[in-house]
C-alpha positions as CSV (number, residue, x, y, z in Angstrom):
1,X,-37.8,-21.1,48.4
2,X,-39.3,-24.3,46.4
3,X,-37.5,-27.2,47.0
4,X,-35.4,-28.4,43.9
5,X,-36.0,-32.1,42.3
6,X,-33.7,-32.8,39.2
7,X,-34.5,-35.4,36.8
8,X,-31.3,-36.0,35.4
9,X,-31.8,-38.2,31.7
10,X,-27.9,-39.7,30.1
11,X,-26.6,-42.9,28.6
12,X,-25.0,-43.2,31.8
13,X,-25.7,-44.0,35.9
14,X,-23.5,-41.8,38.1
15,X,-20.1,-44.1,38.2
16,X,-16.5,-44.3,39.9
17,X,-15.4,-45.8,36.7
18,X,-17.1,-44.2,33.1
19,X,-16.2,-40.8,32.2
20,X,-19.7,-39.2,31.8
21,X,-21.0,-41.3,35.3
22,X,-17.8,-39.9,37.0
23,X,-18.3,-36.0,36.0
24,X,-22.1,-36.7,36.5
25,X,-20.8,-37.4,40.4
26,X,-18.7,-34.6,40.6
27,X,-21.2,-31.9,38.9
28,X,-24.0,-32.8,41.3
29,X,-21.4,-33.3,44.6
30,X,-23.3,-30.6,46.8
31,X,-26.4,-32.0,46.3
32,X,-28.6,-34.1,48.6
33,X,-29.9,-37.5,47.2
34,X,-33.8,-36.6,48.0
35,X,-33.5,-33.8,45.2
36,X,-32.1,-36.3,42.3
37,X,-33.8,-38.6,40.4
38,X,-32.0,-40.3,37.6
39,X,-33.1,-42.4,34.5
40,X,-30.4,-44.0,32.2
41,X,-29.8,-46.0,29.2
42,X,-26.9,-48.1,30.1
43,X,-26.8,-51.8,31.4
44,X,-24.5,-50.5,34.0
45,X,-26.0,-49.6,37.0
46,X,-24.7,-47.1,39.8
47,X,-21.9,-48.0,42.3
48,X,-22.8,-44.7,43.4
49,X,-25.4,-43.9,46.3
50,X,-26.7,-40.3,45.1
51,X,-30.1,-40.8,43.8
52,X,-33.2,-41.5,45.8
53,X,-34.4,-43.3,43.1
54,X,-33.8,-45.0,39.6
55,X,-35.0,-45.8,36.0
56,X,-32.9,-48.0,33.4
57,X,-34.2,-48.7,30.4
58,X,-31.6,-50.2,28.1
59,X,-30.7,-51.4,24.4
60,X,-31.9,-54.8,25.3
61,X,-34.9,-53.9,26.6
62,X,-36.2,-52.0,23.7
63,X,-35.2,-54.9,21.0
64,X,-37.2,-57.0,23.5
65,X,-40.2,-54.6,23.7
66,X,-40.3,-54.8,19.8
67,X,-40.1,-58.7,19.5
68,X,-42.4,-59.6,22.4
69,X,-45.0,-56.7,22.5
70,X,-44.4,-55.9,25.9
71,X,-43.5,-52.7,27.5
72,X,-39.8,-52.0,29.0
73,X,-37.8,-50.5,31.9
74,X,-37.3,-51.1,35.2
75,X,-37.0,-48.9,38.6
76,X,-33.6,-49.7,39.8
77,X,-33.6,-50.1,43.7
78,X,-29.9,-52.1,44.1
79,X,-26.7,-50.2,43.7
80,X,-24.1,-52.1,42.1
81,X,-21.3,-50.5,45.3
82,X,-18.6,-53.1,45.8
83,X,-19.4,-55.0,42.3
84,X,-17.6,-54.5,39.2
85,X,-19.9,-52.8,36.7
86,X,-18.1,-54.9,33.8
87,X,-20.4,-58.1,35.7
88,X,-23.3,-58.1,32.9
89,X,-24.6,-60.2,30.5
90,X,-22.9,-61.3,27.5
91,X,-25.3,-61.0,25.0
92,X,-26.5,-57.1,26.5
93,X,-22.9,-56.4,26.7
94,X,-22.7,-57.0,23.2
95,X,-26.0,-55.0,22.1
96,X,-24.8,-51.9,24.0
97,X,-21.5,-52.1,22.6
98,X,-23.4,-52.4,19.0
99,X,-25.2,-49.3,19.6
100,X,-22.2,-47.2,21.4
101,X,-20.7,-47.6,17.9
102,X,-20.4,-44.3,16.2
103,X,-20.6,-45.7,12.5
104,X,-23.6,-44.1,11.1
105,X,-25.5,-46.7,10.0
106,X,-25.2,-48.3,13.7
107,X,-26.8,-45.1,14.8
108,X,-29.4,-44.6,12.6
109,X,-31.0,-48.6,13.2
110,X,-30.3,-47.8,16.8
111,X,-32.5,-44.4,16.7
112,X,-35.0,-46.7,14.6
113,X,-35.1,-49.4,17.6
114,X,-36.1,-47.2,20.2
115,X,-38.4,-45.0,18.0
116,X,-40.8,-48.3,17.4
117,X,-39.7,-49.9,21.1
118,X,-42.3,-50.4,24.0
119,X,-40.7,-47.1,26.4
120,X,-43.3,-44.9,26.7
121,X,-44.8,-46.6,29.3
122,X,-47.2,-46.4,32.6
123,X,-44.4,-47.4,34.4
124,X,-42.2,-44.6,33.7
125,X,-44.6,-41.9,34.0
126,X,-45.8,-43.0,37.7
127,X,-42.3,-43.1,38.5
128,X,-41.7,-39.2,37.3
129,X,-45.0,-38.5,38.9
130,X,-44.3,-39.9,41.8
131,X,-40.8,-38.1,41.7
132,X,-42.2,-34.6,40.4
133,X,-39.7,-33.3,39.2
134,X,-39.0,-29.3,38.8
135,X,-36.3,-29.2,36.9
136,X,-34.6,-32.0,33.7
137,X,-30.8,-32.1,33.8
138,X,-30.0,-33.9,30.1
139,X,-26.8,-35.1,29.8
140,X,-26.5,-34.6,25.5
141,X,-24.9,-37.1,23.4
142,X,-24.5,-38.3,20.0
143,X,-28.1,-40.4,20.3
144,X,-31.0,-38.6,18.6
145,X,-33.4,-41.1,21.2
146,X,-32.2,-39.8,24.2
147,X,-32.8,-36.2,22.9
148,X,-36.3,-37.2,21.8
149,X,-37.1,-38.5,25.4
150,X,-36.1,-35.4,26.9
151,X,-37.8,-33.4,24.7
152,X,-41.0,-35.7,25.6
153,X,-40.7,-35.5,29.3
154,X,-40.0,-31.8,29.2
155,X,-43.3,-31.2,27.0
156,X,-45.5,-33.6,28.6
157,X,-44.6,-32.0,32.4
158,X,-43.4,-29.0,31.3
159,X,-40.3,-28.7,33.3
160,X,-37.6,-27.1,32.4
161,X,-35.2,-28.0,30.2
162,X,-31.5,-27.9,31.2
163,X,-29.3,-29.4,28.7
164,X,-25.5,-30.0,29.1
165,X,-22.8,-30.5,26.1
166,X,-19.2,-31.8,26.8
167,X,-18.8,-32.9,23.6
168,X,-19.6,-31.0,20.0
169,X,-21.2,-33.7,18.1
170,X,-22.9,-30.7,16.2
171,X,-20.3,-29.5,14.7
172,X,-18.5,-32.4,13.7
173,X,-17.8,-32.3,9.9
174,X,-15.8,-35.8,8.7
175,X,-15.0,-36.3,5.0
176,X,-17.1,-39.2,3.6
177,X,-18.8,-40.3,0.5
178,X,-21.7,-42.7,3.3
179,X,-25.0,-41.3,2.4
180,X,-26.1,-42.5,6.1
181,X,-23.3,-40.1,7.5
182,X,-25.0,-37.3,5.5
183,X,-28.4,-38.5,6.5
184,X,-28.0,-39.1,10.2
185,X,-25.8,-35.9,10.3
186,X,-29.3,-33.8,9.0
187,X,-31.8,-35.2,11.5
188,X,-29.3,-34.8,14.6
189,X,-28.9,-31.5,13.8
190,X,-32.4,-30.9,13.1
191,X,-32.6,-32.4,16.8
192,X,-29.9,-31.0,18.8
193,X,-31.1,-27.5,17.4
194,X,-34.6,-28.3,19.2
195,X,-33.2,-29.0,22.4
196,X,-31.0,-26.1,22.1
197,X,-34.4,-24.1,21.7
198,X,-36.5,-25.8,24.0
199,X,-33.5,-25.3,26.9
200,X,-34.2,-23.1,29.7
201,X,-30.7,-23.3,30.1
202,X,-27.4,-24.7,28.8
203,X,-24.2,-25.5,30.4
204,X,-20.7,-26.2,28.5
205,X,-17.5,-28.5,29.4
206,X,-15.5,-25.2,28.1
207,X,-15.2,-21.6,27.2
208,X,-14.4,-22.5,23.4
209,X,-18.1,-24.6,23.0
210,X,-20.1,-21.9,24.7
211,X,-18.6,-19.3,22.2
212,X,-19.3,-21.5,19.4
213,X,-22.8,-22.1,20.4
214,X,-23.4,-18.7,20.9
215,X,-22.1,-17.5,18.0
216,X,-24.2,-20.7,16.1
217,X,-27.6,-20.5,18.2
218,X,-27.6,-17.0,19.6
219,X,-27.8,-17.8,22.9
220,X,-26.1,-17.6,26.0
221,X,-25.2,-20.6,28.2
222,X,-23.0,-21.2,31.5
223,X,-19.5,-22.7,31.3
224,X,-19.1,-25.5,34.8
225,X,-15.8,-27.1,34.0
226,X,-15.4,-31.2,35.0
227,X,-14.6,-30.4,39.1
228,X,-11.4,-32.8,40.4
229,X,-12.2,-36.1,42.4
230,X,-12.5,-34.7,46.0
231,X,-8.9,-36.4,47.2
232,X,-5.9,-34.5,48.5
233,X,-2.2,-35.8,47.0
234,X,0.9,-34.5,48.4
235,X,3.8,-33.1,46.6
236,X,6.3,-35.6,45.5
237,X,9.9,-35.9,45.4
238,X,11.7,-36.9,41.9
239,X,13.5,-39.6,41.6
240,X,14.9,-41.2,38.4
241,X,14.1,-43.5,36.5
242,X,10.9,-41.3,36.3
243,X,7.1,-42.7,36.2
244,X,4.8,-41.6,33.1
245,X,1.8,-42.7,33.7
246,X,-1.2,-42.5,31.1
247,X,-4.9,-43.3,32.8
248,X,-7.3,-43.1,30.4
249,X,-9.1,-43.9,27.2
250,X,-7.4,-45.0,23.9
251,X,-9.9,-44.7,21.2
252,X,-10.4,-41.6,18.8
253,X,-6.6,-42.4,17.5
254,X,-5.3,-42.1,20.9
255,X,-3.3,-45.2,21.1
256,X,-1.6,-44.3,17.9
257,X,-0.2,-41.2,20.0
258,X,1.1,-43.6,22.8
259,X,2.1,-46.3,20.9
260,X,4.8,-43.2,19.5
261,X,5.5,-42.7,22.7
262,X,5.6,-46.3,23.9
263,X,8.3,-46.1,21.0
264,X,10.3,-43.1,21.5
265,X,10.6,-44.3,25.6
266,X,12.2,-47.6,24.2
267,X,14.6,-45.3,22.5
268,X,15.5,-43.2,25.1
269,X,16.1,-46.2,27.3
270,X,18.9,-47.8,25.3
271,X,21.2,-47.3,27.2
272,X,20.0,-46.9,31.0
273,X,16.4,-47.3,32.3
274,X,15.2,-43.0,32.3
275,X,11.3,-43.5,31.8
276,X,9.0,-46.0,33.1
277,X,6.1,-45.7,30.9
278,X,2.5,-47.7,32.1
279,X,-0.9,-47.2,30.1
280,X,-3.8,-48.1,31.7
281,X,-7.0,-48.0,30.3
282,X,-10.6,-49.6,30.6
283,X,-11.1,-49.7,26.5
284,X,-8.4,-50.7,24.6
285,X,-9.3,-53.8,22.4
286,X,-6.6,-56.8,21.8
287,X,-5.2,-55.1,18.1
288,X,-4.3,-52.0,20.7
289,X,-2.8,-53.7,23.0
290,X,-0.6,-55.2,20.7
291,X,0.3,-51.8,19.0
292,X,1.3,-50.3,22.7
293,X,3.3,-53.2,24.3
294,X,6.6,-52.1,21.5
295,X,9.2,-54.2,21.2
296,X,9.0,-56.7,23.9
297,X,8.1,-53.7,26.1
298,X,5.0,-54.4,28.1
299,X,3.3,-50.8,28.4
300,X,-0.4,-51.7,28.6
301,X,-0.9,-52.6,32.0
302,X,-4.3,-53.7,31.9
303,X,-7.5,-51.6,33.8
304,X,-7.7,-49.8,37.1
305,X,-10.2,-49.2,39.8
306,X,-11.5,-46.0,41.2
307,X,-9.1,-46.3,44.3
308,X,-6.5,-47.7,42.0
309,X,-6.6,-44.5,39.8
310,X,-5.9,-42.8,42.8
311,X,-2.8,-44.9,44.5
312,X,-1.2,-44.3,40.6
313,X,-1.4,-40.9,40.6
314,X,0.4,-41.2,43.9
315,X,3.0,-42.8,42.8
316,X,3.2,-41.5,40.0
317,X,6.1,-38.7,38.9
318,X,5.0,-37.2,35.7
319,X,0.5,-37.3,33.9
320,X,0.1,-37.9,30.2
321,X,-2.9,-36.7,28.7
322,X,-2.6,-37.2,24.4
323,X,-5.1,-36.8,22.2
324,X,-4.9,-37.5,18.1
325,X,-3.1,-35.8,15.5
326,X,-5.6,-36.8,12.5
327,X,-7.8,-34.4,11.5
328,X,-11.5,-36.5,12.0
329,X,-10.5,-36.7,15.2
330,X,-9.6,-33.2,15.7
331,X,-13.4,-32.5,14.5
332,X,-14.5,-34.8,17.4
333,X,-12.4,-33.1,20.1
334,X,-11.9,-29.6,19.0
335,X,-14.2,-28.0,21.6
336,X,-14.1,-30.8,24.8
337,X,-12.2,-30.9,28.1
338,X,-11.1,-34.3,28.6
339,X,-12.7,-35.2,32.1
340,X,-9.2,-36.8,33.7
341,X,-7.5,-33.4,32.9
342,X,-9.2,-31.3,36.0
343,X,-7.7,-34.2,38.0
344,X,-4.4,-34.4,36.8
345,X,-4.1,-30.4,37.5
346,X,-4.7,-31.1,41.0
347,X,-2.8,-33.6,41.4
348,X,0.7,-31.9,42.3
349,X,2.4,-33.7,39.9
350,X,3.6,-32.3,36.4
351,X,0.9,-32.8,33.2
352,X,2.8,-34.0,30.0
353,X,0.3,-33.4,26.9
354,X,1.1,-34.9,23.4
355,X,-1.7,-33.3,21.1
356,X,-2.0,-30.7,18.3
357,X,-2.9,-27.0,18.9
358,X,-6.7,-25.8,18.6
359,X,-8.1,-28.0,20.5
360,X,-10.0,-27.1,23.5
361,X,-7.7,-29.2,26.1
362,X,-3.8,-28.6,24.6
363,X,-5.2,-24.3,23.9
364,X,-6.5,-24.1,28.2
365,X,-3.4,-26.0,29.5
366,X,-1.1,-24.1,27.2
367,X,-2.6,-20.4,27.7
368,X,-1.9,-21.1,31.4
369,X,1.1,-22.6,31.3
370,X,-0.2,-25.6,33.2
371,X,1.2,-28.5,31.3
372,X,4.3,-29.6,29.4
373,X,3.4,-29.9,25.8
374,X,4.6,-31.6,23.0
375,X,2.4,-30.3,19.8
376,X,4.5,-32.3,17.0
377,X,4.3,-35.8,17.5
378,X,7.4,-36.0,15.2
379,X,9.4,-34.7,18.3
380,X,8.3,-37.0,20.8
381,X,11.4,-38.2,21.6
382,X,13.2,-35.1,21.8
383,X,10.6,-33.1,24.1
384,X,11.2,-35.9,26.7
385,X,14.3,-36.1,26.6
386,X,14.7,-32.0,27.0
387,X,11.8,-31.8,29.4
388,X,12.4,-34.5,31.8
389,X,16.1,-36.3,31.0
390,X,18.5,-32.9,30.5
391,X,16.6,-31.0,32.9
392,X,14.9,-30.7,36.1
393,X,10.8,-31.1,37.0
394,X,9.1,-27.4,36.2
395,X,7.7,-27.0,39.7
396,X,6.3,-23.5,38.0
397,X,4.0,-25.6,36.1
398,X,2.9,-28.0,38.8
399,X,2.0,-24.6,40.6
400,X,0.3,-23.1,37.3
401,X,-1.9,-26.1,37.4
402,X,-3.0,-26.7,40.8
403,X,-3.8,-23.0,40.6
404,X,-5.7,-23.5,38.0
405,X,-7.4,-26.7,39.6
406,X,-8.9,-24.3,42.4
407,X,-9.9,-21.1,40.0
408,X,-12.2,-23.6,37.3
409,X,-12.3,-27.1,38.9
410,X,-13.2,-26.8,42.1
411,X,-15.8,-29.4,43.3
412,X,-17.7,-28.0,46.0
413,X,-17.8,-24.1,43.9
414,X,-18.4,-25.8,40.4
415,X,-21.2,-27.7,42.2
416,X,-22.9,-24.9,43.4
417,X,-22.7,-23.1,40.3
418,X,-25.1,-25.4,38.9
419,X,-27.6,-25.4,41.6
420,X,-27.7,-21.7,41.1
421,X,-28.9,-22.4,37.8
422,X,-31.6,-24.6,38.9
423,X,-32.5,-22.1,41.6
424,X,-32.6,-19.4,39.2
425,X,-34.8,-21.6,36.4
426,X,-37.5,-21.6,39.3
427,X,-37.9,-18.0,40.0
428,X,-38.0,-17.4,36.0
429,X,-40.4,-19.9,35.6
């Protein structure tokens, strides 16, 4: 059998911390280091040692490229293990952020940038040589670059093309008189429907976005749900005042859902301390803060590390996962599996959802009866109090969803589902 070598292309270096870099870790888990090779767009590097080798090119490097004339991009050699990847530059922290912006205009310059930029360079292409790669792994986003260098690579090498969606970007249809919306929404489309095409393969976050697809490309793809962290937490014992615990991110109207809760918990604790509620999060800006601490109440307790995520889950009674009632944010999560959820299922402790029906994650956790959920944010207040106050922990549905953890999120089995795909690509090719 060949050997396989992946060429993985995403915004992001495999991580402990960011969401894609974490389910990049946990998708490729089985594999050895001498079959990946990874190029990335973000000023983070890796605090991860599962590549043999490395290419960053980022934002920065582009806009210089442009100004000075010279080409850009770097083989990365240093990890950043046992550094915090927050440690960067100023100035490139505030370029990326620029260009991680969804606003459509944002988008469209930042598309322009690396269009005209210095990246097609000797450089990279001795260091994909050198690497010879049989297979591309593109991690999709919301970028029309990235898919244009995939595209590139793929062409120029012809390797195969496998490309993976955990969020619907495609489909996303928000309500706005911005002609750049209209305009960016065209040629990403145009794009993404290219890659789909070009794809040997293509791999989904959930059942509900491989239907879609299907039904929208006509043609078939894999489903490899985000595997759990590869940790073991006992059962707990419940004591009251209970622990809620969010861990996670607070933008796409998130926070406004846990600042209702932050204010419903005041409530309920009146008279007598019943909840200890704690947010923690990596993203949430000064204005959101201020929205979630309610009434004197600190909630936001600031950010966690990788082994800090996992001591809180320990100690932790009862998981919140929320996502947003308001309908352009519905359009942006309708088909995704949050990445924290496969976690949270195998964590032996109870999964409180606060999020409105039809979207991917409240419909999976609610068909399987795997979570607690709360699918009227107007009741907040009275679901907690009936599901945790007036009555005992649901051990059924700490059962339901480590069950579930094993069936669809099992590291080392999800892991191996995509190296048969690779495996298969070769003897089709």
């Amino acid at each position: 059998m060949n050997k396989i070598r992946i060429l993985i292309i995403s915004h992001n270096a495999f991580s402990t911390t960011n969401n894609m870099g974490k389910t990049l870790s946990t998708l490729f888990y089985g594999f050895s280091k001498n079959e990946i090779a990874h190029l990335y767009f973000h000023s983070y590097d890796s605090d991860l040692d599962y590549c043999c080798t490395c290419f960053q090119i980022t934002d920065f490097d582009v806009i210089k490229s442009i100004f000075l004339r010279k080409s850009c991009g770097r083989i990365v050699n240093a990890l950043n293990i046992g550094n915090s990847p927050y440690e960067v530059n100023e100035i490139k922290n505030k370029i990326y952020k620029f260009g991680r912006d969804h606003s459509p205009l944002k988008l469209l310059v930042r598309d322009f940038i690396w269009k005209i930029g210095q990246w097609k360079t000797k450089t990279l292409f001795n260091w994909i040589e050198s690497f010879s790669p049989t297979h591309i792994f593109f991690a999709s986003g919301y970028s029309v670059f990235a898919y244009d260098i995939a595209l590139l690579i793929s062409k120029k090498y012809n390797i195969p093309l496998i490309t993976y969606f955990c969020d619907d970007y495609f489909n996303e249809n928000i309500k706005t008189h911005s002609p750049f919306y209209w305009i960016r929404k065209k040629i990403f489309r145009r794009k993404v429907n290219e890659v789909i095409n070009k794809s040997t393969d293509l791999v989904f976050i959930s059942d509900t976005m491989k239907k879609e697809y299907e039904k929208i490309f006509n043609k078939k793809g894999h489903v490899i749900m985000t595997p759990f962290s590869n940790f073991v937490v006992e059962e707990k014992e419940y004591k009251k005042p209970i622990l809620l615990c969010y861990i996670g991110n607070v933008l796409l109207g998130r926070w406004e859902v846990l600042a209702k809760i932050a204010k419903a918990v005041n409530n309920i604790n009146r008279y007598g301390n019943k909840i200890i509620f704690e947010i923690y999060s990596e993203n949430a800006t000064e204005k959101i803060i201020k929205e979630l601490n309610y009434n004197g109440n600190i909630y936001f307790k600031g950010r966690l590390s990788s082994q800090e995520v996992k001591d809180k889950i320990l100690e932790s009674d009862i998981l919140l996962h929320v996502e947003s009632f308001k309908t352009k944010f519905i359009e942006k999560t309708k088909h995704s599996i949050s990445t924290k959820i496969a976690d949270c299922l195998a964590s032996n402790r109870p999964l409180l959802v606060v999020g409105p029906k039809g979207i991917a994650s409240v419909e999976y956790l609610w068909e399987n009866n795997a979570a607690y959920i709360i699918d009227n944010e107007n009741k907040i207040e009275e679901k907690l109090l009936e599901y945790f106050i007036e009555k005992d922990i649901d051990k059924t549905i700490v059962k339901n969803a480590k069950t579930l953890a094993m069936r669809n999120h099992d590291i080392t089995r999800n892991s191996q589902k995509l190296r048969n795909i690779f495996e298969n690509a070769l003897k089709d090719d």
